[in-house]
PDB file as gemmi writes it, atoms N, CA and C in Angstrom:
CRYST1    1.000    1.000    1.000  90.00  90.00  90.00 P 1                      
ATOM      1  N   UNK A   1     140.289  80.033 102.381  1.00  0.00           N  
ATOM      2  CA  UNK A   1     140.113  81.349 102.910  1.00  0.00           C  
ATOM      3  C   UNK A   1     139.280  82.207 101.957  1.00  0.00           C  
ATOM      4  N   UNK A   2     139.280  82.179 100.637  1.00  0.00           N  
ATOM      5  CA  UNK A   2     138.838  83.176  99.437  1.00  0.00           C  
ATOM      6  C   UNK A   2     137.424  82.310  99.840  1.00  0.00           C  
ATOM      7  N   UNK A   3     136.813  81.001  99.975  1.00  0.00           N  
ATOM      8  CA  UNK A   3     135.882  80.991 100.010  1.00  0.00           C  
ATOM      9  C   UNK A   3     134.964  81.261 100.869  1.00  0.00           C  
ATOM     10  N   UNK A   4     135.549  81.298 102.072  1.00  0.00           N  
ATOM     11  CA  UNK A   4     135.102  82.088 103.824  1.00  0.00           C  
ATOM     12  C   UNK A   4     134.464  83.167 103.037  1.00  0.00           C  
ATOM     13  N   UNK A   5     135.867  84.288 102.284  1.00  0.00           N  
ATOM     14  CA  UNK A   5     135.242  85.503 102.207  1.00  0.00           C  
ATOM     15  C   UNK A   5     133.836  85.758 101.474  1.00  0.00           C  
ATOM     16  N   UNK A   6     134.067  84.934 100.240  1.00  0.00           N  
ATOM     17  CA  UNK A   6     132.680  84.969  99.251  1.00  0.00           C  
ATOM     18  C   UNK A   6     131.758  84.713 100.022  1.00  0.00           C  
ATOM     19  N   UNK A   7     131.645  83.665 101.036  1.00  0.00           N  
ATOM     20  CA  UNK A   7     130.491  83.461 101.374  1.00  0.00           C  
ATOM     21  C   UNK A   7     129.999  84.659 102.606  1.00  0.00           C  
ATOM     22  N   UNK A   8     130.676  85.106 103.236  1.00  0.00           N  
ATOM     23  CA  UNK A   8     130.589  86.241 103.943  1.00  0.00           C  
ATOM     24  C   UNK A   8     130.113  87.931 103.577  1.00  0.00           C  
ATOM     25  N   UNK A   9     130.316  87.854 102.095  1.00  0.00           N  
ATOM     26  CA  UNK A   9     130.162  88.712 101.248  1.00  0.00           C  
ATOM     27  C   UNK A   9     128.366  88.460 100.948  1.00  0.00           C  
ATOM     28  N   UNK A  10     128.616  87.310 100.575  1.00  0.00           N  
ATOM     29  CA  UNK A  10     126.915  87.038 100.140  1.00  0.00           C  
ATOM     30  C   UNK A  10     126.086  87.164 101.011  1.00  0.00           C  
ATOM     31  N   UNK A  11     126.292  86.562 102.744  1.00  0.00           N  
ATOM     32  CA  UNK A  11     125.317  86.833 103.514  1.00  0.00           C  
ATOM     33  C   UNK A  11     125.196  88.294 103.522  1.00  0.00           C  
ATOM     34  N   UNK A  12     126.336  89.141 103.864  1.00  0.00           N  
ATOM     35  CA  UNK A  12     126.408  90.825 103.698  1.00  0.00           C  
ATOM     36  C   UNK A  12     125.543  91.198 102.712  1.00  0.00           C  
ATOM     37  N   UNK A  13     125.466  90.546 101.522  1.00  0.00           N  
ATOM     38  CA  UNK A  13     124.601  91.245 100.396  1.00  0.00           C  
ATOM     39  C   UNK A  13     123.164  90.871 100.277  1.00  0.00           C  
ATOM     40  N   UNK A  14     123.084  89.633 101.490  1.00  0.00           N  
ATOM     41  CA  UNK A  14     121.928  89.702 101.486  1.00  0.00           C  
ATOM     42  C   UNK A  14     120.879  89.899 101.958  1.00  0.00           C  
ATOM     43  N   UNK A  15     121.754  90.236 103.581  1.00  0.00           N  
ATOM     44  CA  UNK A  15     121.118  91.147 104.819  1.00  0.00           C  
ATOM     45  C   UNK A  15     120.712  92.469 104.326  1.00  0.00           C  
ATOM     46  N   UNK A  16     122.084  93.226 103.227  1.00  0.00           N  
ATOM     47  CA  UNK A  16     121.324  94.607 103.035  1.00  0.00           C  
ATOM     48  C   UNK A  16     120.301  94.163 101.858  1.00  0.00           C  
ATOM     49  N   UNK A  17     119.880  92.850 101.381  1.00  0.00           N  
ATOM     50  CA  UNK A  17     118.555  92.542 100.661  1.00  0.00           C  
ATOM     51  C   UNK A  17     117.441  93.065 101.533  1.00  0.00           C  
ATOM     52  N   UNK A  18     117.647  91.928 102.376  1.00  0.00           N  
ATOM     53  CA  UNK A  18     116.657  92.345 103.240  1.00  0.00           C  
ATOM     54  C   UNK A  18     116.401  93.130 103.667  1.00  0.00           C  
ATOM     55  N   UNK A  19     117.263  94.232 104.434  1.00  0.00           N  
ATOM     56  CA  UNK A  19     117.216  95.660 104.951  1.00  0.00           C  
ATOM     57  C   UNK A  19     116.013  96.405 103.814  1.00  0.00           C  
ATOM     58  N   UNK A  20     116.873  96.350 103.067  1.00  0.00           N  
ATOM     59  CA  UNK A  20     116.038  97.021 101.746  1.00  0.00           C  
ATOM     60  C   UNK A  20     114.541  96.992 101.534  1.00  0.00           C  
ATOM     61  N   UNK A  21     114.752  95.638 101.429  1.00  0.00           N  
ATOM     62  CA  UNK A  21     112.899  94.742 101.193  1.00  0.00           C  
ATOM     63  C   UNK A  21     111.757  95.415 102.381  1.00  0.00           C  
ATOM     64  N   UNK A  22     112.707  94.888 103.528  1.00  0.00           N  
ATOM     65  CA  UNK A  22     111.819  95.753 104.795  1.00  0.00           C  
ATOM     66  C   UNK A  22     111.512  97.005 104.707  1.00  0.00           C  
ATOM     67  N   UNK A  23     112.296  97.431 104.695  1.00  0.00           N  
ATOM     68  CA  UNK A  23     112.323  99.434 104.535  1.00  0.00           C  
ATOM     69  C   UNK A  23     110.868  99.530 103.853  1.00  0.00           C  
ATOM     70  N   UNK A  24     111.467  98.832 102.502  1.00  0.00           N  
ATOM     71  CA  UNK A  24     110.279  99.068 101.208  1.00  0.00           C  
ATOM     72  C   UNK A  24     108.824  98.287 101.681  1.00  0.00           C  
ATOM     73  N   UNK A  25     108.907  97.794 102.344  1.00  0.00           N  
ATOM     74  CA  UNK A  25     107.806  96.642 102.836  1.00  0.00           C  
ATOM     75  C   UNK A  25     106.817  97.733 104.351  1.00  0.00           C  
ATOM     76  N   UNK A  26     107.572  98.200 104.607  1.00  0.00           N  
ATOM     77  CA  UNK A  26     107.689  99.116 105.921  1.00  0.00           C  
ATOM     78  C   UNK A  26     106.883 100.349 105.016  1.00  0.00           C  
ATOM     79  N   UNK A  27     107.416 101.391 104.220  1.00  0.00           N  
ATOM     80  CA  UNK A  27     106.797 101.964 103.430  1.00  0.00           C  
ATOM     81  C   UNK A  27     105.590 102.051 102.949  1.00  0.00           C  
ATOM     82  N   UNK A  28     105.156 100.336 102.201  1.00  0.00           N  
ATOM     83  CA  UNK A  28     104.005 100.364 101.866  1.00  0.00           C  
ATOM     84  C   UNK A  28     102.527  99.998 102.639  1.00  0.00           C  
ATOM     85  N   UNK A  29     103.252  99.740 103.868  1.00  0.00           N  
ATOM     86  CA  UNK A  29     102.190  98.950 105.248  1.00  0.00           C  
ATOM     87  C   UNK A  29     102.044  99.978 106.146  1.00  0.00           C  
ATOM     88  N   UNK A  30     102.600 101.324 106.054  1.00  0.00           N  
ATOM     89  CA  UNK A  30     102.624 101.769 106.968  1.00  0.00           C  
ATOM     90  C   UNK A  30     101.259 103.071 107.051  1.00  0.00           C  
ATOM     91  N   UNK A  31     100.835 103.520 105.804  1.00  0.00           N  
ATOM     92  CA  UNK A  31      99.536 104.091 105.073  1.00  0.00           C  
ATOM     93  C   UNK A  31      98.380 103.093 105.660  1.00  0.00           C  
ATOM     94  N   UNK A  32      98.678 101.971 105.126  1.00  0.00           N  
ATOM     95  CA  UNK A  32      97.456 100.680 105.547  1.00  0.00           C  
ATOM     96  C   UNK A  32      97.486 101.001 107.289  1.00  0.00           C  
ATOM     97  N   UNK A  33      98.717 100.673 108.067  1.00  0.00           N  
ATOM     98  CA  UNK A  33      97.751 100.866 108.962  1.00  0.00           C  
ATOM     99  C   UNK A  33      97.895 101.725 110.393  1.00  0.00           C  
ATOM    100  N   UNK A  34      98.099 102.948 109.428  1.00  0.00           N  
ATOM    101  CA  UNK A  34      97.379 104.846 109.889  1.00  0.00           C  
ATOM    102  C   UNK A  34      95.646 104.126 109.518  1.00  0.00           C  
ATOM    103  N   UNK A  35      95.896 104.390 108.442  1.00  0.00           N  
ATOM    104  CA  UNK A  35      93.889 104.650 108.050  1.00  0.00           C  
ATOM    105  C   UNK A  35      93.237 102.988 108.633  1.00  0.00           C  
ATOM    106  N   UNK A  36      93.776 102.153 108.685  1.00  0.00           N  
ATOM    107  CA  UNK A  36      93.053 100.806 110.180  1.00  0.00           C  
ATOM    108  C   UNK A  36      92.604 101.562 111.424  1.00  0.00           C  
ATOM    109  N   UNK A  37      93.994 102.455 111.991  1.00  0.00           N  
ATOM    110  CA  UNK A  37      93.917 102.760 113.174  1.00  0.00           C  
ATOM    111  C   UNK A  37      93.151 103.712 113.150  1.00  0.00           C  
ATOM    112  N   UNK A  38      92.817 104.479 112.217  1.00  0.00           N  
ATOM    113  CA  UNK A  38      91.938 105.881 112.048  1.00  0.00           C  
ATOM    114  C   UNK A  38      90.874 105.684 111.954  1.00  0.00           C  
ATOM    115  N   UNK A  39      90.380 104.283 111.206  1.00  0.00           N  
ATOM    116  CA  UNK A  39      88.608 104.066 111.198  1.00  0.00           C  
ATOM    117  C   UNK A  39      88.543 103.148 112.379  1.00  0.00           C  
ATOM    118  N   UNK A  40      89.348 102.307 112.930  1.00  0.00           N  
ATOM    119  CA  UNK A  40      88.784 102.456 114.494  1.00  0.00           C  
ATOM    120  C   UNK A  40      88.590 102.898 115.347  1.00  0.00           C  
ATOM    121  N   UNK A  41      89.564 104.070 115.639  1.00  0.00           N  
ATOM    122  CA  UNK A  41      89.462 105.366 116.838  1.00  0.00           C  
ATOM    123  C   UNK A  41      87.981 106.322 116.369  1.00  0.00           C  
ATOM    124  N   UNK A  42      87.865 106.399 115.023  1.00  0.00           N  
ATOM    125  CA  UNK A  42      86.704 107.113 114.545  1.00  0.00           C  
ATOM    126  C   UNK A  42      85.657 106.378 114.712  1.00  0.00           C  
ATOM    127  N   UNK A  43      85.067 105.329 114.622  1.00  0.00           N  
ATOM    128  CA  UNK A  43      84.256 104.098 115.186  1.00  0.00           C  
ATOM    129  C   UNK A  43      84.211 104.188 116.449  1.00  0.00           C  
ATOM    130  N   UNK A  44      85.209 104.031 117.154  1.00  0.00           N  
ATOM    131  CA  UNK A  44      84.618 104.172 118.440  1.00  0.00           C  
ATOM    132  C   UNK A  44      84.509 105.549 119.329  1.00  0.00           C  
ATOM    133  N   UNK A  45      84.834 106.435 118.647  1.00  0.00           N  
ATOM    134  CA  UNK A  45      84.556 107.607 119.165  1.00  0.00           C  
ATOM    135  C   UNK A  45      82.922 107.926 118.770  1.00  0.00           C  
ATOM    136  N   UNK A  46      82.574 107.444 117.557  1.00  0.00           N  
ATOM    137  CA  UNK A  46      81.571 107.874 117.388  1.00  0.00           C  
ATOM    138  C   UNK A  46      80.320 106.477 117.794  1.00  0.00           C  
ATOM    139  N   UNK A  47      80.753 105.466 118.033  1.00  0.00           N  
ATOM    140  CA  UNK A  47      79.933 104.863 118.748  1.00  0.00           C  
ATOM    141  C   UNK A  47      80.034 105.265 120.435  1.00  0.00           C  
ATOM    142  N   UNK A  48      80.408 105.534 121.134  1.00  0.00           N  
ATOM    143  CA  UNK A  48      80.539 106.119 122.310  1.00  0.00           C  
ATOM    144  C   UNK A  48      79.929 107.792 122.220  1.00  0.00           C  
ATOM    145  N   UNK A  49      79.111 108.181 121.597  1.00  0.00           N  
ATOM    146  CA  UNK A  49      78.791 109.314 121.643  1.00  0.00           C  
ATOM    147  C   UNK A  49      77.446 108.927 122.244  1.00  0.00           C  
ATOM    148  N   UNK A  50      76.905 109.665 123.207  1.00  0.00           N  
ATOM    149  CA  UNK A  50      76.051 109.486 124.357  1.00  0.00           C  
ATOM    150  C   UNK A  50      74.419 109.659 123.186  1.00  0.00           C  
ATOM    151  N   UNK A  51      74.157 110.297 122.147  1.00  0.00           N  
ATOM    152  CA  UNK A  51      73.052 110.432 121.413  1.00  0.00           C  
ATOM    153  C   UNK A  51      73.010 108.811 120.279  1.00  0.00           C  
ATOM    154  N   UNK A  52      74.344 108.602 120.456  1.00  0.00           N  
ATOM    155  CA  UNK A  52      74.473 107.383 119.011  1.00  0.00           C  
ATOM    156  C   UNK A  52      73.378 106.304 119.359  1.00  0.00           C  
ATOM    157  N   UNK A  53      72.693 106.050 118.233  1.00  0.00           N  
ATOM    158  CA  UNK A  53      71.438 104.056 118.640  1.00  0.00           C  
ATOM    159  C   UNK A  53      72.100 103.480 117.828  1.00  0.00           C  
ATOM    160  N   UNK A  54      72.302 102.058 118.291  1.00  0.00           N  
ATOM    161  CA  UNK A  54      73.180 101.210 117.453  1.00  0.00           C  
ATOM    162  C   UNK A  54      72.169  99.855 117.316  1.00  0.00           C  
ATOM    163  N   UNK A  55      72.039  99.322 116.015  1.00  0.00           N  
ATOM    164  CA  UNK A  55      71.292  97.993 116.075  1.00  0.00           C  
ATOM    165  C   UNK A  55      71.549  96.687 117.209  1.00  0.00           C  
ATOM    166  N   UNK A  56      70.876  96.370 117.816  1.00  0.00           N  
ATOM    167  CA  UNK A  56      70.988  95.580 118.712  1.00  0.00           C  
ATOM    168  C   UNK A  56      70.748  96.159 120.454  1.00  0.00           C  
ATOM    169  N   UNK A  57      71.178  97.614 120.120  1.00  0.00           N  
ATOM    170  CA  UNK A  57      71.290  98.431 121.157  1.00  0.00           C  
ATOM    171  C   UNK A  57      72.248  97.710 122.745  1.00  0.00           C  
ATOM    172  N   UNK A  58      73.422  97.433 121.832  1.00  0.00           N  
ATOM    173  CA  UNK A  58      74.573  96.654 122.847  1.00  0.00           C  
ATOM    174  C   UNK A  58      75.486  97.417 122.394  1.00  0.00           C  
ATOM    175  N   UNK A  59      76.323  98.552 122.820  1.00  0.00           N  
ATOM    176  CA  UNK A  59      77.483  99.194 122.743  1.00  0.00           C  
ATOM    177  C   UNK A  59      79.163  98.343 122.408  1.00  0.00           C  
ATOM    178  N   UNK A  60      78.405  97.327 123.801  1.00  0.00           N  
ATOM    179  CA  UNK A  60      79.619  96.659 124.282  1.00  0.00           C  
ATOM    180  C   UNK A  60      79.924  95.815 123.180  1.00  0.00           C  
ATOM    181  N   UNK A  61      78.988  94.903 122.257  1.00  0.00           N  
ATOM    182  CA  UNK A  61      79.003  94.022 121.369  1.00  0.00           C  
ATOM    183  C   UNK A  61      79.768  94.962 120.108  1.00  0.00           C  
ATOM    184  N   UNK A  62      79.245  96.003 119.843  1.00  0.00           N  
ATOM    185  CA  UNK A  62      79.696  96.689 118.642  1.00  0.00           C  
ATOM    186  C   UNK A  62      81.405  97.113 118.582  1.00  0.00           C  
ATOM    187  N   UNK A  63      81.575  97.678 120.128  1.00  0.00           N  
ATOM    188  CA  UNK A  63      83.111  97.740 120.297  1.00  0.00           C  
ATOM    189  C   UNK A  63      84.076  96.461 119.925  1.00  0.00           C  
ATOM    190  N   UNK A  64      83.129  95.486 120.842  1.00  0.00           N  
ATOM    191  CA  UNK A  64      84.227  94.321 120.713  1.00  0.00           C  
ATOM    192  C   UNK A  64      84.455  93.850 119.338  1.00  0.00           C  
ATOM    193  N   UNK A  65      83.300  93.607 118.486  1.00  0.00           N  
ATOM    194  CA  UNK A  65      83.353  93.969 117.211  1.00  0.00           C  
ATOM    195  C   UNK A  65      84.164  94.867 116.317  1.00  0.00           C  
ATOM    196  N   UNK A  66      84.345  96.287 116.315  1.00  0.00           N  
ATOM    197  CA  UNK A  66      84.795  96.902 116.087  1.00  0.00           C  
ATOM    198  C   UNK A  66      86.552  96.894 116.367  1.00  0.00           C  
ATOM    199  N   UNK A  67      86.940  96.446 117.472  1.00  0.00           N  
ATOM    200  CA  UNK A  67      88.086  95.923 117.649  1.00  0.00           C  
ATOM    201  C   UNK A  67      88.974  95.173 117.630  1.00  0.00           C  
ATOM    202  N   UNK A  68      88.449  93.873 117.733  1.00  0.00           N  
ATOM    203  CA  UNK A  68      88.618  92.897 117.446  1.00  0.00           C  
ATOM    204  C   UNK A  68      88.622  91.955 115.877  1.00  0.00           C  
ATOM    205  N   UNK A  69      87.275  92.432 114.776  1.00  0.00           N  
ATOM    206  CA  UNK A  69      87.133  91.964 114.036  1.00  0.00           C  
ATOM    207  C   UNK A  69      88.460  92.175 112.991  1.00  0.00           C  
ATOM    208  N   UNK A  70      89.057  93.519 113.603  1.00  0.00           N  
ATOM    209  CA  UNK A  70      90.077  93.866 112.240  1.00  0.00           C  
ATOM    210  C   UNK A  70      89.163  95.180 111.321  1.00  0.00           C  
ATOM    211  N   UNK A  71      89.970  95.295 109.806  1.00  0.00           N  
ATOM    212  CA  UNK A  71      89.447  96.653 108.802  1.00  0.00           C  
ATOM    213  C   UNK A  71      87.918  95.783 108.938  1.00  0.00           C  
ATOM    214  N   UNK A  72      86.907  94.632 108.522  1.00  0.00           N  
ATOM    215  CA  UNK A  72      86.057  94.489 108.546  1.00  0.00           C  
ATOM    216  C   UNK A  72      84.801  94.885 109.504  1.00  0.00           C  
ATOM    217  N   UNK A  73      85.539  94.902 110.918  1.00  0.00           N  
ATOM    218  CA  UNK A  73      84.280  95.323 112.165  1.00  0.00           C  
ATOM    219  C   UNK A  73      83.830  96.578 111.782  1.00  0.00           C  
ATOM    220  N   UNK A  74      85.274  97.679 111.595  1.00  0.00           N  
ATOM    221  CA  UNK A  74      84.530  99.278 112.221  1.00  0.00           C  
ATOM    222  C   UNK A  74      83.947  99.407 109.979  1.00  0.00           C  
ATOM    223  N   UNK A  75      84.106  99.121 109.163  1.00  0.00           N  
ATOM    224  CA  UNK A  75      83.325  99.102 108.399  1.00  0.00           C  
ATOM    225  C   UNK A  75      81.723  98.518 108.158  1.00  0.00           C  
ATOM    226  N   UNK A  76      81.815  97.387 108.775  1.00  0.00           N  
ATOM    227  CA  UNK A  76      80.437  96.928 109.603  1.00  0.00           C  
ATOM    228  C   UNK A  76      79.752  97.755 109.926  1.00  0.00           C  
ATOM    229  N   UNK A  77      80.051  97.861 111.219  1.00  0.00           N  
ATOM    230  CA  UNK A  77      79.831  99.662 112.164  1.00  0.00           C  
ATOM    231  C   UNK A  77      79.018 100.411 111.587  1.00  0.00           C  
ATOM    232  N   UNK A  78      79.995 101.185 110.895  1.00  0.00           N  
ATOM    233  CA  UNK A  78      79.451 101.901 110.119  1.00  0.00           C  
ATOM    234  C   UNK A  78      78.929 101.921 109.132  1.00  0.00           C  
ATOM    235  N   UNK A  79      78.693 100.825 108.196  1.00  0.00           N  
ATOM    236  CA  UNK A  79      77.565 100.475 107.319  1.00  0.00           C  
ATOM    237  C   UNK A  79      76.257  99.903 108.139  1.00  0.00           C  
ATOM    238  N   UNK A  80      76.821  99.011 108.866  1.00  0.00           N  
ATOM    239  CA  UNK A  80      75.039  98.331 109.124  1.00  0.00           C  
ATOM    240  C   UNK A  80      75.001  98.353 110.628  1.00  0.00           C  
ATOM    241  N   UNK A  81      76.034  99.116 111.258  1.00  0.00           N  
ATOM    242  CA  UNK A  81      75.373  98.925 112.585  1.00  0.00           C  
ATOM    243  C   UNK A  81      74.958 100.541 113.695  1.00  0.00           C  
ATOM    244  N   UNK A  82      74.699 101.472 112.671  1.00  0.00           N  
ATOM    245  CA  UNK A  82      74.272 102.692 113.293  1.00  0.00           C  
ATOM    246  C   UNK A  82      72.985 103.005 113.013  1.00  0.00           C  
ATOM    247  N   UNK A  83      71.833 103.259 113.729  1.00  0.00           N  
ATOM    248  CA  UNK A  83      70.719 103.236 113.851  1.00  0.00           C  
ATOM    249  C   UNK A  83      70.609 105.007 113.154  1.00  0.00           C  
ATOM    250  N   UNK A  84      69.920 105.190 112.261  1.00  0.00           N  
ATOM    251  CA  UNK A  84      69.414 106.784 111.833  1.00  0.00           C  
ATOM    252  C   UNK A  84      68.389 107.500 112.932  1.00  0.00           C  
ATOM    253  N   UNK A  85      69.046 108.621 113.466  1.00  0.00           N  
ATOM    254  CA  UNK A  85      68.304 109.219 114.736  1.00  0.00           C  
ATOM    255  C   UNK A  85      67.130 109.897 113.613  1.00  0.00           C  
TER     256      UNK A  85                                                      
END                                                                             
């Protein structure tokens, strides 16, 4: 019976491990990805602006890009794929 409990104790101590870890894990991922979601909505707001020229002059390619690729597309984007009016 005393050993039921110990071991019942340990999973308990180690769920609130985990609880913990997450929280803290949760914390530090959660900055990362605000500013992901922020340079893509900003990417494609500003590729969808009716004056924007984009290299290739394919909208559709740059979005899917931009969305799909992950933090790498809408940095793309906006390094090498906006044409200077």
């Amino acid at each position: 019976m005393i050993i039921l409990s110990k071991m019942r104790i340990d999973e308990f101590m180690a769920s609130l491990l985990a609880i913990n870890l997450s929280s803290s894990l949760l914390l530090i991922l959660l900055p990362i990805v605000v500013i992901e979601l922020g340079l893509v909505v900003f990417s494609l707001v500003d590729l969808f602006k009716p004056e924007r020229r984009v290299v290739g002059n394919n909208k559709l390619v740059w979005a899917l890009v931009i969305v799909l690729v992950g933090t790498i597309g809408p940095i793309v984007y906006l390094l090498a794929g906006r044409k200077q009016n």
